[in-house]
Wavefront OBJ file of the C-alpha trace (Angstrom):
o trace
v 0.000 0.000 0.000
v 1.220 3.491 -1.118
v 1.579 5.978 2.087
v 0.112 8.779 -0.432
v -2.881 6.857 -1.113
v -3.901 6.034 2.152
v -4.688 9.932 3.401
v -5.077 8.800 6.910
v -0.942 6.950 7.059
v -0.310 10.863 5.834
v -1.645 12.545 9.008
v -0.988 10.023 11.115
v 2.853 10.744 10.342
v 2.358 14.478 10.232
v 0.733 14.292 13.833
v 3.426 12.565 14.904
v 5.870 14.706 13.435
v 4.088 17.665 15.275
v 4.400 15.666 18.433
v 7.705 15.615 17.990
v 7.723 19.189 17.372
v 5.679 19.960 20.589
v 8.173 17.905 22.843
v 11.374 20.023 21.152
v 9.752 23.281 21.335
v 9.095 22.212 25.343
v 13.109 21.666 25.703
v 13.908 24.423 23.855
v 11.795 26.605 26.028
v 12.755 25.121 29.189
v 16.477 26.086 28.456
v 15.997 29.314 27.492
v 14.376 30.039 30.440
v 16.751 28.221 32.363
v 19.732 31.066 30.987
v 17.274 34.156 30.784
v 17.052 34.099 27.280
v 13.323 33.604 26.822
v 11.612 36.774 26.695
v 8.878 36.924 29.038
v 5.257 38.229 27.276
v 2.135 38.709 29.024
v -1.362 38.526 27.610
v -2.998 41.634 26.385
v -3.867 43.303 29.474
v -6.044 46.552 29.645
v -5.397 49.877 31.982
v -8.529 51.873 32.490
v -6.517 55.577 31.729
v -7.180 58.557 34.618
v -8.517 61.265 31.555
v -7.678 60.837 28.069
v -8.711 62.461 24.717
v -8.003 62.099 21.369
v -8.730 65.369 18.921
v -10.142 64.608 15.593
v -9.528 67.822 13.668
v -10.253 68.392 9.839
v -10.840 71.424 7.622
v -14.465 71.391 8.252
v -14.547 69.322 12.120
v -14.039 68.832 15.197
v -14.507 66.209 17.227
v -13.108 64.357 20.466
v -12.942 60.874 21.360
v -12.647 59.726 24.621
v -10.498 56.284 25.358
v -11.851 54.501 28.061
v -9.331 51.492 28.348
v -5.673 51.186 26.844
v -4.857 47.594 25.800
v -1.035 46.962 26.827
v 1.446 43.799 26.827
v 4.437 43.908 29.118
v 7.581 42.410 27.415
v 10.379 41.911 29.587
v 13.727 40.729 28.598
v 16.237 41.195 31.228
v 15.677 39.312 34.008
v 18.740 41.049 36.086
v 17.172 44.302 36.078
v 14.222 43.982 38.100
v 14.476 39.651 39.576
v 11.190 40.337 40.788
v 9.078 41.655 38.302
v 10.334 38.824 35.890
v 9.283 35.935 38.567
v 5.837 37.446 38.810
v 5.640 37.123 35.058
v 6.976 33.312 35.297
v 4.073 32.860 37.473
v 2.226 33.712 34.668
v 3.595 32.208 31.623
v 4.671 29.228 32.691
v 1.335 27.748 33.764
v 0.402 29.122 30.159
v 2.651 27.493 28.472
v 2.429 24.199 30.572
v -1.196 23.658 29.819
v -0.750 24.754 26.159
v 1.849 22.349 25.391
v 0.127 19.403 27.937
v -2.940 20.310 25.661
v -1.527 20.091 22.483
v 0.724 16.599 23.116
v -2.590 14.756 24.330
v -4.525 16.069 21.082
v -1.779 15.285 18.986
v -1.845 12.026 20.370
v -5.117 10.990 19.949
v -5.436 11.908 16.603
v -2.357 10.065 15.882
v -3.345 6.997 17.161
v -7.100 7.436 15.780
v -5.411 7.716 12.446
v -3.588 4.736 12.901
v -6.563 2.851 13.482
v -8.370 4.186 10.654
v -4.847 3.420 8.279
v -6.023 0.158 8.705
v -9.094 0.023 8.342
v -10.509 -0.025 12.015
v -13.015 2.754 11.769
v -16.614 2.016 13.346
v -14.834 0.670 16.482
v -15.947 1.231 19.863
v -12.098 2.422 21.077
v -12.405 5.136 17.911
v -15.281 6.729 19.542
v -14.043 7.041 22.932
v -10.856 8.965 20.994
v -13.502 11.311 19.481
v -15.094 11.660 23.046
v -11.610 12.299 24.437
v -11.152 15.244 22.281
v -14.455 17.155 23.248
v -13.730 16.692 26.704
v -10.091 17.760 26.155
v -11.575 20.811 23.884
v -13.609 21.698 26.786
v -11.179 20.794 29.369
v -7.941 22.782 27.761
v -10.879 25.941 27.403
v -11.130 25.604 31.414
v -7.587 25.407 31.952
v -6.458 28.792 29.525
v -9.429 30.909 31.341
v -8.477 29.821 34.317
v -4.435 31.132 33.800
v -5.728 34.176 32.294
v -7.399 35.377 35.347
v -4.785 34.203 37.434
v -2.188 35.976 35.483
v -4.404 39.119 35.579
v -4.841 38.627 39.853
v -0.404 37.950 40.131
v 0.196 41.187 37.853
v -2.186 43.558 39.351
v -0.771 42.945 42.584
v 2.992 42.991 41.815
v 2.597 46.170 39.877
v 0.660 48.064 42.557
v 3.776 48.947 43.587
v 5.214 50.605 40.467
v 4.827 53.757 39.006
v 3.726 54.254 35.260
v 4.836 56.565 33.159
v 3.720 57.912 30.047
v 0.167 57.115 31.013
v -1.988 58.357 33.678
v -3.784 54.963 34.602
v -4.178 53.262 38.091
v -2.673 49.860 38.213
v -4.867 48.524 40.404
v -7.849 48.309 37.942
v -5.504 46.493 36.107
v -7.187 43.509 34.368
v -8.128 40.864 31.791
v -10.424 41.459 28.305
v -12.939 39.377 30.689
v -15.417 39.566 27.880
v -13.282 38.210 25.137
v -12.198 35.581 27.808
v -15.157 34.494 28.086
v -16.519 34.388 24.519
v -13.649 32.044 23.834
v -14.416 30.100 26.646
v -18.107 29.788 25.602
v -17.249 28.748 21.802
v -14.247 26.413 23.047
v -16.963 24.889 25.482
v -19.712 24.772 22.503
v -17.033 23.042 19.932
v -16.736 20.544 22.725
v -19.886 19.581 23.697
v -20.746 19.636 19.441
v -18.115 16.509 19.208
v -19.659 14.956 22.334
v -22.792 14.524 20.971
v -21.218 13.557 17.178
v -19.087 10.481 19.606
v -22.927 9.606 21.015
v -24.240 9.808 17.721
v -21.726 7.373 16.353
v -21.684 5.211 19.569
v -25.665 4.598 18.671
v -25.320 4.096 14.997
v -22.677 1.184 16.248
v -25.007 -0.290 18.463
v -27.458 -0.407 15.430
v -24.892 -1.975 13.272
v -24.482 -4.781 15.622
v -28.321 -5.458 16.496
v -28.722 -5.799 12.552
v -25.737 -7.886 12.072
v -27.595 -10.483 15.021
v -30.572 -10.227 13.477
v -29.044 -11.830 10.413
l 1 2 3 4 5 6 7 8 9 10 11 12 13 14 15 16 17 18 19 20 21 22 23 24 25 26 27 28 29 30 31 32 33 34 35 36 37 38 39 40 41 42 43 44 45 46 47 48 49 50 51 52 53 54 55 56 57 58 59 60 61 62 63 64 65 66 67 68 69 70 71 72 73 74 75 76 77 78 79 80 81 82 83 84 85 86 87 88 89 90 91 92 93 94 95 96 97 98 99 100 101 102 103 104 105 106 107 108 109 110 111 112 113 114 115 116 117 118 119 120 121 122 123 124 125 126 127 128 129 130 131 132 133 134 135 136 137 138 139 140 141 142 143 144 145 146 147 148 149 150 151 152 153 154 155 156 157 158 159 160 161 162 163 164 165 166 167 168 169 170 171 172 173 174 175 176 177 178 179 180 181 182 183 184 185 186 187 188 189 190 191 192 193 194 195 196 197 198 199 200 201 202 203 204 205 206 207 208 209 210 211 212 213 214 215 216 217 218
């Protein structure tokens, strides 16, 4: 059998090359964190600004706008400056990038050895739809997990910075926080997508219980 006519040998190799991929890019991270050299990035965070205007002017107009929130992300690169501020922001990124990568490994995974199955020619099996059940409740569970670091980064930041002093901006750093509404739009589609290949898995689990009643029938 030809691996390019068999499309399911194709991605079962490719998602194991992106396993591969996923464990390297953990290594690599690891050591550059290790020796300082990874730079540290937050989410997009947003500062609700003191008093700020922006003038609109043309030849005919006038008009103001009046910005409610600034949307920032802290990038910090040298870790011997300030020792502190770049632990607080470990606290944040590497939970984020644990669950990320833990997320992505265990997908890749299952689709990997779903595809394997398939390759030859295992496909209305019993142990396939439990793999297609796994990744809904991974989908929903790896939607938990992100949230949940995103407010936690949001709760370590706000109350490390408190006592800093921005510049540049008039903004209070206490009202620091997360985009809670696009948090939790993401959340609710991630949590939709996963519950929508929950009930496909149920779907197929039935339509295999059919095929076997009619196969003891006859």
């Amino acid at each position: 059998m030809k691996i390019y006519s068999n499309p399911a040998v194709i991605l079962r190799i490719t998602f194991s090359l992106l396993r591969i991929a996923v464990i390297i890019s953990s290594i690599v991270m690891i050591i550059a964190w290790s020796f300082g050299r990874m730079p540290l990035i937050t989410n997009p965070l947003i500062l609700e600004p003191a008093k700020a205007e922006i003038q609109l002017r043309s030849n005919n107009s006038e008009s103001v706008i009046e910005v409610k929130e600034l949307v920032a992300r802290m990038q910090f690169r040298d870790a011997s400056n300030d020792t502190d501020l770049a632990a607080a922001l470990r606290m944040t990124q590497i939970p984020l990038h644990f669950s990320m990568l833990v997320s992505a490994y265990v997908f890749l995974t299952i689709l990997r050895n779903l595809c394997a199955r398939i390759a030859v020619g295992n496909i209305f099996t019993e142990i396939n739809i439990r793999s297609i059940q796994a990744v809904g409740l991974l989908t929903i569970a790896s939607a938990l997990a992100l949230c949940a670091v995103e407010f936690w980064s949001a709760y370590v930041l706000k109350h490390h910075l408190v006592n800093y002093e921005l510049t540049g901006v008039t903004a209070d750093v206490t009202k620091l926080f997360i985009s809670y509404k696009k948090t939790i739009i993401s959340l609710i589609g991630s949590i939709c997508e996963g519950v929508l290949i929950l009930v496909i898995a149920q779907a197929a689990r039935q339509g295999l219980a059919l095929k076997r009643e009619a196969e003891l029938t006859v």
